[in-house]
C-alpha positions in Angstrom: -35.4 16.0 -24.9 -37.9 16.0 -22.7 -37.6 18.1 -18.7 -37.5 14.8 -16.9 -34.3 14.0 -18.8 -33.1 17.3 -18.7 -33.3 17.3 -14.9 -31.8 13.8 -14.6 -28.6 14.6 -16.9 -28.2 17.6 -14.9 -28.2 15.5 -11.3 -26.3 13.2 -12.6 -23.8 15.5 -14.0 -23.2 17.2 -10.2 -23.4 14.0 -8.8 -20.7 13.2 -10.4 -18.7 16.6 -10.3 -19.3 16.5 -6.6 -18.3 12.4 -6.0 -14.5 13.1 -7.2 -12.6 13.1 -4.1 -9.8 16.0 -3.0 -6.8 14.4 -2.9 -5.1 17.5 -3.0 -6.5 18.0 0.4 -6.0 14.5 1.3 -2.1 14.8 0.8 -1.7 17.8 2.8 -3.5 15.9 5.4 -1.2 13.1 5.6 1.7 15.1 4.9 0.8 17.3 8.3 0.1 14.2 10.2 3.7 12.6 8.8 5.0 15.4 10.3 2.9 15.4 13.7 4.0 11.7 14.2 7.7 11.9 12.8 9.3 11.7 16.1 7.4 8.3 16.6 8.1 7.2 13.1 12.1 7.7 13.9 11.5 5.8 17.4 9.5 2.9 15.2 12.1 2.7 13.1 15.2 2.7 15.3 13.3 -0.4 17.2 13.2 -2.7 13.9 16.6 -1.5 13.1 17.7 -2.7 16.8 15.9 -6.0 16.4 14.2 -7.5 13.1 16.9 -5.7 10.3 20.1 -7.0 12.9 18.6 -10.3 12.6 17.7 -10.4 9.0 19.5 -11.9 6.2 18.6 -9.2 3.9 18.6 -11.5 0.6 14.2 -11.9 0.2 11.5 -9.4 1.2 10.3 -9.8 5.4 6.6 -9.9 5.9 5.6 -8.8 9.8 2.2 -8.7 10.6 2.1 -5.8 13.7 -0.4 -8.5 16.0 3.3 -10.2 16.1 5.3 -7.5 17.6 6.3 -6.2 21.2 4.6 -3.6 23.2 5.1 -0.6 22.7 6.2 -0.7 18.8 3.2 -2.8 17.9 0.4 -0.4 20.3 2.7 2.4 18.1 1.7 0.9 14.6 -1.8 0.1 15.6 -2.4 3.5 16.9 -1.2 5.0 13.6 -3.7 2.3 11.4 -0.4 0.2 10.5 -1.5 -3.3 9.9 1.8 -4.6 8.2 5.7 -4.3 8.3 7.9 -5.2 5.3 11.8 -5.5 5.5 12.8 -5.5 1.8 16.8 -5.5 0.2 17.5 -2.3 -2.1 21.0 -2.5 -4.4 22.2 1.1 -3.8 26.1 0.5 -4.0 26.8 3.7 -2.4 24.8 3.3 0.8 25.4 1.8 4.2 21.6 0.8 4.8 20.9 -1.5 1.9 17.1 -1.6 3.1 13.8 -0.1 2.9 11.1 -0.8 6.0 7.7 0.3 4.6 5.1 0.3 7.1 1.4 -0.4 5.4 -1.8 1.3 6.5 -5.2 0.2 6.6 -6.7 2.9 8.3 -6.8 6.4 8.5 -4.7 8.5 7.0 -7.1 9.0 3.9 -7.2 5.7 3.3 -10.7 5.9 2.0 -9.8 8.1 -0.8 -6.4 7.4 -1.6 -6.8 3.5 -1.1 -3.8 2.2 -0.7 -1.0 4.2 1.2 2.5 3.5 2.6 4.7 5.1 4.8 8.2 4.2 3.6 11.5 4.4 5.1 13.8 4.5 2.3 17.6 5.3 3.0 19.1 4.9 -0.2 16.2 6.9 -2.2 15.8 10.2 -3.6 12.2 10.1 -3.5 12.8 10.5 0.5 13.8 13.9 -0.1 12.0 16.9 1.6 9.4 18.3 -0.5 9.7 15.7 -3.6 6.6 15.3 -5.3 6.2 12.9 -8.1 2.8 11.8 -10.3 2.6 8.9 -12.9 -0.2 10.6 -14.7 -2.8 8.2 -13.8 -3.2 6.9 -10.2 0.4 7.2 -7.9 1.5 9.9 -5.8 5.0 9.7 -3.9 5.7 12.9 -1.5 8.9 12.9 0.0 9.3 13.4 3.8 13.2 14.3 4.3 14.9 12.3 7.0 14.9 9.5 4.3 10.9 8.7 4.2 8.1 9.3 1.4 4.4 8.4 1.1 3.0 6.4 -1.0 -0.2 6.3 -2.2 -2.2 4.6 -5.1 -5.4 5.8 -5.7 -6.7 3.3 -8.2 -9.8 1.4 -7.4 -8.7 -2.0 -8.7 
């Protein structure tokens, strides 16, 4: 092999060593600034529960684009890179809140190396519990929040 391949294996090797993202570090990141913003979170959440969930039939997933909200929720969910709301039904029979209220992000919150993340209020889930931590082996992460919330995140690039 000649130097000029050697050399360019070698680059290309640490190019690649050094490219792979931390998402170790990422997920303590988002898990700190969960916790930073948790009061505002609960606040968020008590708002839909007071107006959109009351309303809602509870039978088919509810779509709510933030731009369509009321100051102050919506200036909340913008300020926290939340570009969607979605109201969907969960069958838990042994639950009062039959409902899960995931809040999507398009921005911040490591968004540009985990992809895709959600913030999901989940009552009736066990992945909401403090300190849960679960891996599919290939691209999902779910870390539990307590207070019934988890993060989502999916770090695959399709």
């Amino acid at each position: 092999m000649n130097l000029k391949l050697k050399i360019f294996t070698l680059l290309a090797v640490f190019g690649l060593i050094g490219c792979n993202p931390n998402y170790d570090k990422a997920f303590e990141e988002n898990n700190h600034k969960f916790e930073i913003n948790r009061s505002r979170l609960k606040l968020i959440i008590n708002s839909l529960e007071k107006t959109y969930i009351k309303n809602w039939d509870r039978t088919t997933t509810l779509s709510i684009k933030v731009g369509s909200l009321n100051d102050p929720i919506r200036d909340d969910l913008v300020d926290l890179g939340i570009e969607s709301v979605e109201l969907s039904p969960t069958i838990v029979s042994n639950c009062d809140k039959g409902y899960n209220i995931t809040l999507n992000v398009v921005e911040d919150w490591n968004i540009g190396t985990l992809r895709v993340i959600q913030l999901i209020y989940a009552p009736c889930d066990k992945r909401a519990q403090k300190k849960y931590h679960s891996y599919d082996g290939y691209n999902i992460d779910i870390w539990g929040q307590g207070d019934n919330w988890f993060i989502f995140s999916d770090t695959d690039f399709i």
